[in-house]
PASEBA-1860 file (N, C-alpha, C; in nm, 3 decimals):
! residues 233
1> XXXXXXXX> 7.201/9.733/8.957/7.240/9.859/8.897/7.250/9.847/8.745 ~ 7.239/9.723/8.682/7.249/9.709/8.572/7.415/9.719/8.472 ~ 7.442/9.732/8.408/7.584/9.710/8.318/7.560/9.908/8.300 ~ 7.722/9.882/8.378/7.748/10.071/8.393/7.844/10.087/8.285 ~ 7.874/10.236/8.256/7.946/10.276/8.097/8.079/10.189/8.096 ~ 8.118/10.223/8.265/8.234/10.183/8.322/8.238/10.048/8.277 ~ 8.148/9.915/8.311/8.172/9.810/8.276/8.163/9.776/8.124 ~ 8.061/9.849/8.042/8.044/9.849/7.862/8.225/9.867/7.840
9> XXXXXXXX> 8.310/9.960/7.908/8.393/10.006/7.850/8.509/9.885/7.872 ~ 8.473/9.834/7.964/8.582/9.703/7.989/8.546/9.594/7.889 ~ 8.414/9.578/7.895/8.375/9.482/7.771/8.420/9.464/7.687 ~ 8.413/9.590/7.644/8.509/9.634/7.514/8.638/9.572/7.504 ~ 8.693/9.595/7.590/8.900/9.627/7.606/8.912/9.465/7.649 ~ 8.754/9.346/7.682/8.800/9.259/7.724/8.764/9.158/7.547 ~ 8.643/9.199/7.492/8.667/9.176/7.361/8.751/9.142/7.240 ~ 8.826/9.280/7.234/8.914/9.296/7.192/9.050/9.234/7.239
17> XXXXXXXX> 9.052/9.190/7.376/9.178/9.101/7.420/9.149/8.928/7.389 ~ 8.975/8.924/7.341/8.948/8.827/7.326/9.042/8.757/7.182 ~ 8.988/8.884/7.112/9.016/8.907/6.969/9.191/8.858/6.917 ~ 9.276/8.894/7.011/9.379/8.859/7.030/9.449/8.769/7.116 ~ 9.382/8.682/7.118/9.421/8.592/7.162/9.539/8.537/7.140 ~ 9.588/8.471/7.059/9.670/8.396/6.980/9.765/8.506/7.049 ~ 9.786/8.642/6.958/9.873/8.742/7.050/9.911/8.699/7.176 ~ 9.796/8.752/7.269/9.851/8.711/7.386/9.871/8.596/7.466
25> XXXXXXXX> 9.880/8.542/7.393/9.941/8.366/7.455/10.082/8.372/7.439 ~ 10.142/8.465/7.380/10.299/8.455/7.428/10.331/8.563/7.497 ~ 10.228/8.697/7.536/10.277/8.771/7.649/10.257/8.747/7.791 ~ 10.359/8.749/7.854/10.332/8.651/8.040/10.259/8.713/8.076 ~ 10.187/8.680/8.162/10.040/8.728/8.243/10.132/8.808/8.365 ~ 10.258/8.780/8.357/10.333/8.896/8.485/10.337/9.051/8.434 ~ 10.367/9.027/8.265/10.362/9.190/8.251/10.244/9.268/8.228 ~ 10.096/9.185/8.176/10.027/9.239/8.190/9.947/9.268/8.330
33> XXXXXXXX> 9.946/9.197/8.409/9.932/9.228/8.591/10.027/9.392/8.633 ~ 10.159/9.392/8.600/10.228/9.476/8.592/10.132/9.634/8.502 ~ 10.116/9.597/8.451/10.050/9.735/8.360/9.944/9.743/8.418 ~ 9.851/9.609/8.492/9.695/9.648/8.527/9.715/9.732/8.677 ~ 9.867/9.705/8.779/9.881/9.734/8.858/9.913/9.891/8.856 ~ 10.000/9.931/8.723/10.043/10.068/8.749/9.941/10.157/8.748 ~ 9.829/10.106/8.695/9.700/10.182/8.636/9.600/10.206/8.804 ~ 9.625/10.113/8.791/9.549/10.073/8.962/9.611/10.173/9.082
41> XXXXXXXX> 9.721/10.233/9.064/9.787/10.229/9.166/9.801/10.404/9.202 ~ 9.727/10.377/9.077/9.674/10.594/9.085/9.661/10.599/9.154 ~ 9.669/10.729/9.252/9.583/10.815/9.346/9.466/10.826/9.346 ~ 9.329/10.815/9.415/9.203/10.834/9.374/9.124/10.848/9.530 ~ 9.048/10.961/9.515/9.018/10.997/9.642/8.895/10.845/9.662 ~ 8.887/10.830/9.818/8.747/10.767/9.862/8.639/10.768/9.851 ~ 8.524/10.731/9.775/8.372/10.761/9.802/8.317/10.655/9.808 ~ 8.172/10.697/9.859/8.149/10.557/9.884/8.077/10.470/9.799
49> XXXXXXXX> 8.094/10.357/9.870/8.065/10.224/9.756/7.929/10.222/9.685 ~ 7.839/10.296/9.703/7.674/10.305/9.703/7.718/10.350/9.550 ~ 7.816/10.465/9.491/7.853/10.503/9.397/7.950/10.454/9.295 ~ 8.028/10.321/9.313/8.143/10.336/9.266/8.021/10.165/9.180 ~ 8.187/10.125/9.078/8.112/9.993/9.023/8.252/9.980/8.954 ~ 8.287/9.861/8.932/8.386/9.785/8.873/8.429/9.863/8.758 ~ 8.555/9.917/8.751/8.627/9.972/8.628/8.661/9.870/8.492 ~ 8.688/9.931/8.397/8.760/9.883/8.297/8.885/9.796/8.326
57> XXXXXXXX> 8.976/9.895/8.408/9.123/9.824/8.451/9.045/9.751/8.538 ~ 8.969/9.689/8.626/8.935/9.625/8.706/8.889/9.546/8.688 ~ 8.791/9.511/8.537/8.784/9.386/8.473/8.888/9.292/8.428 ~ 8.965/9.413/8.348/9.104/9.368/8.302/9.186/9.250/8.382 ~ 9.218/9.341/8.518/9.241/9.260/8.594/9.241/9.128/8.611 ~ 9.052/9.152/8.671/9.008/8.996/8.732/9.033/8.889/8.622 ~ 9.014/8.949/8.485/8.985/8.837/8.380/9.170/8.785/8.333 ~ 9.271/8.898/8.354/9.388/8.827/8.343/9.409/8.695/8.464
65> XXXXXXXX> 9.400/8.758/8.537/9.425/8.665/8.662/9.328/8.527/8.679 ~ 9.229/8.525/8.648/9.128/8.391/8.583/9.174/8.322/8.526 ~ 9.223/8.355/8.412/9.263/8.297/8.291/9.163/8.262/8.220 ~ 9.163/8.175/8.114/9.084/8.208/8.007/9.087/8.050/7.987 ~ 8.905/7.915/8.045/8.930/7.797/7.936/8.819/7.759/7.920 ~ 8.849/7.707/7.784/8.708/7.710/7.684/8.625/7.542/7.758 ~ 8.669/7.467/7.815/8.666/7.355/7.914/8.599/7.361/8.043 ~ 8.535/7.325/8.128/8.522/7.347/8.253/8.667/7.246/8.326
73> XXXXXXXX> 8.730/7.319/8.443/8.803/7.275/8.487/8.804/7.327/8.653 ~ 8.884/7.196/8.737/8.842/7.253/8.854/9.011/7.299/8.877 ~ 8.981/7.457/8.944/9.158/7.490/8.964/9.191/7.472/9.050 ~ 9.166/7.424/9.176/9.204/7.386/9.311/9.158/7.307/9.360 ~ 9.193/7.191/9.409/9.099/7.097/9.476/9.050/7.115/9.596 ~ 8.919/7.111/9.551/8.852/7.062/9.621/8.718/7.245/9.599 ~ 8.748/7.315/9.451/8.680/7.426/9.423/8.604/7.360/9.306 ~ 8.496/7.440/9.294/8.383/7.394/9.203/8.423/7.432/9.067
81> XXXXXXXX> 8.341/7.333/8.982/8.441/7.328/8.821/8.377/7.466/8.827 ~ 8.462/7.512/8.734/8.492/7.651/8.636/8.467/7.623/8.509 ~ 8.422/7.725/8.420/8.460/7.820/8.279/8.515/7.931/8.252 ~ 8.535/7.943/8.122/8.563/8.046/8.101/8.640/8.176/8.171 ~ 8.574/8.296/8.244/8.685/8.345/8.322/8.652/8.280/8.490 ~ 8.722/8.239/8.528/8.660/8.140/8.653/8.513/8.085/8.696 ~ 8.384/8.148/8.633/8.267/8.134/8.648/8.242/8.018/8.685 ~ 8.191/8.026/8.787/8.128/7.859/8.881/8.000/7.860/8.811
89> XXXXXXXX> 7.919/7.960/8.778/7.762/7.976/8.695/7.770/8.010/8.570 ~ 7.649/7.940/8.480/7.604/7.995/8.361/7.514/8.128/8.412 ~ 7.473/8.192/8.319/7.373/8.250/8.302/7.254/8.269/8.330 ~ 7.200/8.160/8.353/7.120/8.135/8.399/7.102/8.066/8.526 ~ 7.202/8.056/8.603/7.203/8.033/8.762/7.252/7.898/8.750 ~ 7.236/7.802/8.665/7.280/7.662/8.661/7.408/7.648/8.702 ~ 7.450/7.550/8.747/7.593/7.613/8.830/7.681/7.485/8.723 ~ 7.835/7.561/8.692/7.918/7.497/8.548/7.945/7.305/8.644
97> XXXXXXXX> 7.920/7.224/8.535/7.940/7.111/8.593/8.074/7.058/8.442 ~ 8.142/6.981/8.501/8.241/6.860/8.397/8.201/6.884/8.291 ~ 8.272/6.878/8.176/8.244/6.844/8.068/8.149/6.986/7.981 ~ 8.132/7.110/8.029/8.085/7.179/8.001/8.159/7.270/7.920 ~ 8.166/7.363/7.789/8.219/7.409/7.703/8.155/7.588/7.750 ~ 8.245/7.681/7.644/8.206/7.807/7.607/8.299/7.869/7.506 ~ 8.275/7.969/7.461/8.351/8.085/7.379/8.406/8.241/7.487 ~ 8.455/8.274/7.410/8.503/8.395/7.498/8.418/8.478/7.505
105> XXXXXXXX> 8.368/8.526/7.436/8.230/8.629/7.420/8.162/8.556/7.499 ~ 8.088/8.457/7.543/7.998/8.378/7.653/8.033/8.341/7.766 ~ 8.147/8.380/7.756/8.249/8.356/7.896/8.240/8.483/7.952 ~ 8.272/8.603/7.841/8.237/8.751/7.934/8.105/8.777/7.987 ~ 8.018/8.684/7.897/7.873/8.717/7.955/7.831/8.667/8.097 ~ 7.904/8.548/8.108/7.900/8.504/8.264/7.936/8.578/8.320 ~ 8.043/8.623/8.284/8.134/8.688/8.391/8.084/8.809/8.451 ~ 8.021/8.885/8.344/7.987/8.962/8.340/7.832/8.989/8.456
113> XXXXXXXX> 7.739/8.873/8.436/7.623/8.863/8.506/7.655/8.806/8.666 ~ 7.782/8.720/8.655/7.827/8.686/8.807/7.867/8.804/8.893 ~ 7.934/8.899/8.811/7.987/9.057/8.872/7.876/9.133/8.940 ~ 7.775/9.122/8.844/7.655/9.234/8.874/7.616/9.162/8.994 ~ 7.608/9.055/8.996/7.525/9.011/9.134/7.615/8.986/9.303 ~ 7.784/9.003/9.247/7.870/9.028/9.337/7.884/9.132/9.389 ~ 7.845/9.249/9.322/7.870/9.411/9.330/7.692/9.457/9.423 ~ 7.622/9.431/9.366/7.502/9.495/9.447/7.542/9.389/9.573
121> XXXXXXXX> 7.543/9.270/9.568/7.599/9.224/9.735/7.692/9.310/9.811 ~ 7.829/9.316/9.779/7.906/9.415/9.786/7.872/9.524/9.886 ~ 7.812/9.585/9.785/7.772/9.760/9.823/7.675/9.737/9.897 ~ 7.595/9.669/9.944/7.479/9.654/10.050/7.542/9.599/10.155 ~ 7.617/9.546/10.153/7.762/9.437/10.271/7.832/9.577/10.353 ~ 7.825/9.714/10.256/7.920/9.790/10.324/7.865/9.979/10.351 ~ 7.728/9.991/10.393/7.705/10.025/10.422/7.763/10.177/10.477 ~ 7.786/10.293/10.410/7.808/10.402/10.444/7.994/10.404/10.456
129> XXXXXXXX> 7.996/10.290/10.365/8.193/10.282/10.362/8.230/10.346/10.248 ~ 8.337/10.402/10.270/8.401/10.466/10.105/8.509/10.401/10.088 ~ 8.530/10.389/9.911/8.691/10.272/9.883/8.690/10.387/9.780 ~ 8.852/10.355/9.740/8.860/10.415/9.610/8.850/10.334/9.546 ~ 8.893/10.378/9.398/8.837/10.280/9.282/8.910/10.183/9.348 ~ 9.052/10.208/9.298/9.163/10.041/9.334/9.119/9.973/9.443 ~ 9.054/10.015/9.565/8.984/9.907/9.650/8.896/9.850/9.589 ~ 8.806/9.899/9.595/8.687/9.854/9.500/8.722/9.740/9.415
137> XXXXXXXX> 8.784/9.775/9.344/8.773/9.694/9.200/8.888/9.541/9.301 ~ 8.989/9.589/9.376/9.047/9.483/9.446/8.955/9.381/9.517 ~ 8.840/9.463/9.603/8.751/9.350/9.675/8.677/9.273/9.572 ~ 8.618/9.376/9.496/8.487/9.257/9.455/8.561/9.196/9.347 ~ 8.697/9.223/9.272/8.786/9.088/9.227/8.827/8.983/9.355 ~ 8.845/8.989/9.464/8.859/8.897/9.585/8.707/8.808/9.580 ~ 8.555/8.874/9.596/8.448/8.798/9.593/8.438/8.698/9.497 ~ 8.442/8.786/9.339/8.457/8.672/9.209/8.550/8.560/9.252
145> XXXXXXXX> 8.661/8.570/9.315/8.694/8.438/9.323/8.682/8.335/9.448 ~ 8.577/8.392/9.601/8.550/8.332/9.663/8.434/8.353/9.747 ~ 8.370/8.404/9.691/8.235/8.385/9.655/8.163/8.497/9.756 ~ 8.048/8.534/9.775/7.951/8.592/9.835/7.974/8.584/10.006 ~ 7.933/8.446/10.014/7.916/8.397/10.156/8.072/8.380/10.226 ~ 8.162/8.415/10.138/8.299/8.401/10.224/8.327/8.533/10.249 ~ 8.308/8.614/10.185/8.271/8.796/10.151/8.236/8.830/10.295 ~ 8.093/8.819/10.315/7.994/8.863/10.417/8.111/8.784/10.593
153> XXXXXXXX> 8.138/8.681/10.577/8.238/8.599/10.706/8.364/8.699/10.749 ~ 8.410/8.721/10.620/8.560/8.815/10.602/8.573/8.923/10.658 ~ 8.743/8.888/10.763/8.777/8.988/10.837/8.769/9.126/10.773 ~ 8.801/9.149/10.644/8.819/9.243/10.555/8.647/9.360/10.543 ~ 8.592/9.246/10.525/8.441/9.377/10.613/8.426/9.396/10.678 ~ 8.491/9.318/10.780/8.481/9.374/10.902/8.544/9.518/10.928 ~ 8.678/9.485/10.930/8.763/9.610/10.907/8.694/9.727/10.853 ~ 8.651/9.650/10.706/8.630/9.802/10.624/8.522/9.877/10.711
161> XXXXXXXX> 8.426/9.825/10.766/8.318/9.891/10.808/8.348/9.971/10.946 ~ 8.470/9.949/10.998/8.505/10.053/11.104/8.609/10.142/11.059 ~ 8.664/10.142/10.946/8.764/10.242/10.840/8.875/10.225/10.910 ~ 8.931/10.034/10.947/9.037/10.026/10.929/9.095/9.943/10.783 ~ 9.141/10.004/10.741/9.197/9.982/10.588/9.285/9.895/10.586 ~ 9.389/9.934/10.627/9.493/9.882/10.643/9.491/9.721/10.685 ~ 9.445/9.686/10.819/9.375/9.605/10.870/9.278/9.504/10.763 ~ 9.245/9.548/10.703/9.127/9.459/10.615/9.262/9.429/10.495
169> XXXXXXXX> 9.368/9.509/10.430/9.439/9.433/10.374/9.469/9.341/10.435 ~ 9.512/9.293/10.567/9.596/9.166/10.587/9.476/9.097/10.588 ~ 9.368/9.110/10.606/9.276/8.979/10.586/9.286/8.939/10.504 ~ 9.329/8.967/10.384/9.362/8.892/10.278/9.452/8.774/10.303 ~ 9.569/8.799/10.342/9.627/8.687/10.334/9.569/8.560/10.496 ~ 9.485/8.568/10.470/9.412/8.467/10.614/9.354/8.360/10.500 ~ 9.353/8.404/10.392/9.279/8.296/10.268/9.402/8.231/10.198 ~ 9.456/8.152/10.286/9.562/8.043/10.213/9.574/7.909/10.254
177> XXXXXXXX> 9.396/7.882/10.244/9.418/7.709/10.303/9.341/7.625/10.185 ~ 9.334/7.538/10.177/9.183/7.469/10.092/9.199/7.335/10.210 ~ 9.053/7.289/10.203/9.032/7.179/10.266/8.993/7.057/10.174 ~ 8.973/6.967/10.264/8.952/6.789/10.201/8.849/6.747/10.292 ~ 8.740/6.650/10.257/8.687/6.569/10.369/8.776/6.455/10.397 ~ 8.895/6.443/10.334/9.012/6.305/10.370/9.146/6.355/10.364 ~ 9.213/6.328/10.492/9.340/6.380/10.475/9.446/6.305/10.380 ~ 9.505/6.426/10.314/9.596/6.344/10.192/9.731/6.327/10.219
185> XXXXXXXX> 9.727/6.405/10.327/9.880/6.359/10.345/9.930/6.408/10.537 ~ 10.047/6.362/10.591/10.050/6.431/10.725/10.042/6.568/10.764 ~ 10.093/6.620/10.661/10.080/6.781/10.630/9.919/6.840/10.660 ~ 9.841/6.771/10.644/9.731/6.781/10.655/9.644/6.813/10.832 ~ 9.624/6.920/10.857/9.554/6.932/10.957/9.397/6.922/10.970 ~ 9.364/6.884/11.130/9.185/6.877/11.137/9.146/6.993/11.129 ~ 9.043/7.034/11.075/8.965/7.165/11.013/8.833/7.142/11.133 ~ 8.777/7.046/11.103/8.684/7.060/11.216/8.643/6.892/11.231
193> XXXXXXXX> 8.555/6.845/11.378/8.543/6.728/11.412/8.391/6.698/11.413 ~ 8.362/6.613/11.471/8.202/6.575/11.463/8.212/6.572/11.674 ~ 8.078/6.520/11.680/8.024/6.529/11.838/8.128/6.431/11.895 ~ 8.194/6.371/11.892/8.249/6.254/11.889/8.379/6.287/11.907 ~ 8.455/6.384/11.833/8.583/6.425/11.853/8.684/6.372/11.683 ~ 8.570/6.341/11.579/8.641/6.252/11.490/8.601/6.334/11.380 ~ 8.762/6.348/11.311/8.767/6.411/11.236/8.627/6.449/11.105 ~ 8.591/6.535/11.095/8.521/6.525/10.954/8.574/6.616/10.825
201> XXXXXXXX> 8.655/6.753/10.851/8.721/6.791/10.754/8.859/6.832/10.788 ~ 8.984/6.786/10.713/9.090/6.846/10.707/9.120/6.986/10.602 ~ 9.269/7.046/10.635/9.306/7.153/10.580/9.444/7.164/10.563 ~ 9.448/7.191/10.469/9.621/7.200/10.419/9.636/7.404/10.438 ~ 9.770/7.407/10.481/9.793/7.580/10.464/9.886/7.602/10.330 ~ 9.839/7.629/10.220/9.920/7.673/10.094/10.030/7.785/10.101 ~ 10.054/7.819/10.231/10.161/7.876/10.299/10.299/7.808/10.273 ~ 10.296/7.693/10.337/10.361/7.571/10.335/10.468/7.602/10.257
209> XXXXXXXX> 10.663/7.619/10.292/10.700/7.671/10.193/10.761/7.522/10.123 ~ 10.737/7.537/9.941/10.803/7.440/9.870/10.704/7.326/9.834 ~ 10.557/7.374/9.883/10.453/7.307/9.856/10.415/7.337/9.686 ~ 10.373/7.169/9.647/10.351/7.156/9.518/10.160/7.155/9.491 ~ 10.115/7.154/9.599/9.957/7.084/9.639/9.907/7.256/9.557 ~ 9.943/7.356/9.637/9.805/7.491/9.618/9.932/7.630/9.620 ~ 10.037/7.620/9.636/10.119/7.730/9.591/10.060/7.859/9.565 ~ 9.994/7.842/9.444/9.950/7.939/9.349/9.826/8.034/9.447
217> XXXXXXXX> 9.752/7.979/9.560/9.672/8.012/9.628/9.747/8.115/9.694 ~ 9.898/8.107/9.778/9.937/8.160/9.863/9.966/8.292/9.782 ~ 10.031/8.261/9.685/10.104/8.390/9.621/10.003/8.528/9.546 ~ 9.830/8.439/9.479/9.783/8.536/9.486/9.706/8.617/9.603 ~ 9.712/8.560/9.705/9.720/8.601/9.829/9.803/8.740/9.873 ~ 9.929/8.704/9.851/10.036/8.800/9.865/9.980/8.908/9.770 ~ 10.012/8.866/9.663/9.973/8.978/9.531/9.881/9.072/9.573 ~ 9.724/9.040/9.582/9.621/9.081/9.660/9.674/9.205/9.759
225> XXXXXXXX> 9.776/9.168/9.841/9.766/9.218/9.965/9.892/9.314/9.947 ~ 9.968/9.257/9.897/10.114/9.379/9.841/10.015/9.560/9.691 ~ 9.896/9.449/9.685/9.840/9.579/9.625/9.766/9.641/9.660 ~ 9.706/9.569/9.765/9.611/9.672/9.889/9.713/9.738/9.951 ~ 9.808/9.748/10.010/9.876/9.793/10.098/9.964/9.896/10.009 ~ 9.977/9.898/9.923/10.045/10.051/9.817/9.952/10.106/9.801 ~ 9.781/10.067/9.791/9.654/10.200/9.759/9.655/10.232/9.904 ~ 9.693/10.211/9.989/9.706/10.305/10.107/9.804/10.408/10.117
233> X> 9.895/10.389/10.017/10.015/10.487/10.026/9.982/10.662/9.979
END
């Protein structure tokens, strides 16, 4: 579909947050989530996805909640290094390895080209479904951070495609595990075995309360799902 006004206009507002940086390194990422949420949390009738495309507040969003590093870094173990706003890819399809650098302006451009190719997936994934914006912009911020092929698996299309709503929020919180090919600790459960009956991948649940391992997994989990479940209100 190409870069819509809608997304030029986030560009913008994500630019300009670029621009201020320094600024916002001492405002908590809770109050601006807070402001991206009240915005979000409009009323907005359903249409369907064939029409809709990632908002301004909906960039906003994804790119607060990313965070912002000029480094490739991996944020969860056992997830593929990152840049910039979480981008697993350059630009050119090369996928971000160690030791890899960017700027913020080249960081939106990833971000920006990873979106477009999350969103026409998306909208072809959902076939004659209507979201409002705040869905919308909620799922395909859920894809950016776990990818395509976990998208298309997810209870949450499932749901959506029989117009239970509600229902496809709690699929959200079903995404609070990461796995290991070696268990790190007893906490650690078998994920799956070989012909044999022997282990080949374990899984930790970031549920786990008082866990120091993936925490941060569970809660934007919650988040996710405490804000799907008010755009139903």
């Amino acid at each position: 579909m190409g870069i819509t006004t809608s997304f030029i206009a986030g560009a913008f507002t994500i630019l300009c947050w670029a621009a201020l940086m320094a600024w916002l390194e001492d405002v908590p990422l809770s109050r601006l989530s807070r402001i991206g949420h009240r915005m979000r949390g409009v009323s907005t009738p359903r249409v369907l996805v064939t029409v809709l495309s990632l908002s301004a507040v909906g960039l906003v969003g994804l790119v607060v909640h990313e965070n912002y590093t000029d480094k490739a870094i991996i944020p969860t173990q056992g997830d593929r290094p990152t840049v910039g706003f979480g981008s697993t890819f350059h630009e050119d399809g090369t996928p971000v390895k160690m030791g890899d650098t960017t700027t913020p302006v080249r960081a939106l451009i990833k971000a920006q080209t990873h979106i477009s190719k999350d969103e026409k997936v998306f909208r072809d994934s959902l076939p004659d479904v209507a979201l409002s914006q705040g869905e919308y912009d909620l799922y395909v911020r859920w894809m950016y951070q776990f990818g395509q092929t976990a998208w298309m698996r997810s209870p949450m299309r499932r749901d959506l495609r029989v117009g239970n709503y509600l229902g496809a929020c709690n699929g959200l919180l079903d995404y609070r595990k990461i796995t290991s090919n070696k268990r790190k600790s007893p906490a650690w459960t078998v994920r799956s075995s070989d012909a044999n009956g022997r282990p080949t991948r374990w899984e930790f649940d970031c549920s786990t309360p008082g866990n120091k391992i993936c925490r941060g997994v569970w809660t934007r989990a919650q988040e996710l799902h405490k804000q799907c479940v008010e755009l139903q209100q």
